[in-house]
Phi, psi and omega in degrees: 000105173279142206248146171270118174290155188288138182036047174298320205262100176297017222238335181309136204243096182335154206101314164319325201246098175312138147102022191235168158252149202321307178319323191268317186275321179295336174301324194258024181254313192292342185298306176307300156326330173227011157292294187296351184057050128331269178274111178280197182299111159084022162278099227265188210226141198242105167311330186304302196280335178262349147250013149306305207285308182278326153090075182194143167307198187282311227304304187284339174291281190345294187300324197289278196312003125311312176281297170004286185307333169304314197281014089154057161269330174229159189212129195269126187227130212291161170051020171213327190148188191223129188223167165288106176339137160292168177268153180242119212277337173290321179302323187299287181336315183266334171302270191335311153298319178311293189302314168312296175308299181281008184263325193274334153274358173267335200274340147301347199260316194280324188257041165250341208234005195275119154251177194331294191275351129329313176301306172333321206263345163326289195291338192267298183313320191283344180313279158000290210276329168325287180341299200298285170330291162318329166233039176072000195267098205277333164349285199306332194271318220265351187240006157279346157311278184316312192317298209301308200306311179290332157293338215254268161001306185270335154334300173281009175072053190229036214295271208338322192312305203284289185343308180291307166309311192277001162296313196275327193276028164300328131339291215271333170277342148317303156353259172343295212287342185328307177248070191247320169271000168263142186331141180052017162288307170283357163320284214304295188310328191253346163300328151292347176267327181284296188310331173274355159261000154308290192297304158022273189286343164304322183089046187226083201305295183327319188293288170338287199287315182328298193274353118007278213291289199311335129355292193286322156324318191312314175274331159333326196250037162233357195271328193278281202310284200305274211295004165290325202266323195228068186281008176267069227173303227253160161267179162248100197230000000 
């Protein structure tokens, strides 16, 4: 599989994200930008140069990267600069619970209330991610990952859940994204992706959570290895 580096394409332009304002799309195109590790760990970040690159003043860069800092994605340090937050390993730690507790308490819920068209659109996202996969695009995969996980929340009659999770896993989705270009990784993910939505549709809540839970586990039991391999990446806390 030749793989499309993550955020390779630098090009992107406000205007891309409809229905938002500049201010809300330059935010959420840089959020991304170091969500995808586009802007890595401790990189540092030039206002100039990021609204030449959006084709926007400073002012709306200025504001997205105040919030940035709030949510501790970017971190200013005086009389040196404004840089990208390293990931935080405690942040990884706790998200990852969060996120574990409320998908395993929804998931009884997704196979008591799951039909046809909850299979449809189940069955259409893992196509998607075959797809994605096949032509190397881990974007494209990372965001058929949200798709199925958010699907599976409104299934269970939970659409509320995932929005609150996914403000807080910026951390925890650096993570993810790390080993995403190494061989068989993403085969293993959607072979777990598949298998839970088999059980699902069997209505085979044990089976369901068993491979869930170990799903969910997967980056916790990778976080000791990703900071050996990438220790400029991570903080020291």
């Amino acid at each position: 599989m030749a793989v499309r580096a993550l955020g390779a394409s630098r090009r992107a332009q406000v205007g891309a994200l409809r229905g938002a304002s500049t201010r809300a799309q330059v935010y959420q195109l840089i959020r991304r930008a170091i969500v995808s590790l586009e802007l890595l760990p401790g990189q540092a970040l030039s206002e100039n140069e990021l609204a030449a690159q959006y084709a926007v003043s400073r002012t709306p860069v200025r504001e997205a990267l105040i919030r940035l800092a709030d949510e501790g994605l970017v971190e200013v340090v005086p009389q040196f600069g404004t840089f990208v937050s390293r990931i935080s390993v405690q942040d990884v730690i706790e998200v990852r619970f969060i996120r574990e507790t409320l998908e395993l308490a929804s998931l009884p819920h997704a196979v008591e209330r799951i039909g046809p068209e909850g299979e449809r659109k189940l069955r259409r996202i893992l196509a998607e991610q075959e797809d994605a996969e096949q032509q190397g695009d881990l974007q494209q995969w990372f965001t058929t990952d949200e798709d199925l996980h958010r699907t599976l929340l409104e299934i269970g009659g939970h659409p509320k859940i995932w929005p609150i999770v996914s403000s807080a896993k910026a951390h925890l989705d650096r993570v993810r994204m790390l080993p995403m270009p190494d061989p068989g990784h993403l085969q293993e993910l959607r072979a777990q992706h598949s298998a839970i939505v088999d059980h699902v549709v069997a209505k085979d809540l044990p089976a369901a959570e068993q491979v869930l839970r170990h799903h969910l586990q997967l980056a916790l039991d990778a976080l000791k290895p990703l900071e050996e391999r990438f220790p400029d990446y991570f903080s020291e806390e």
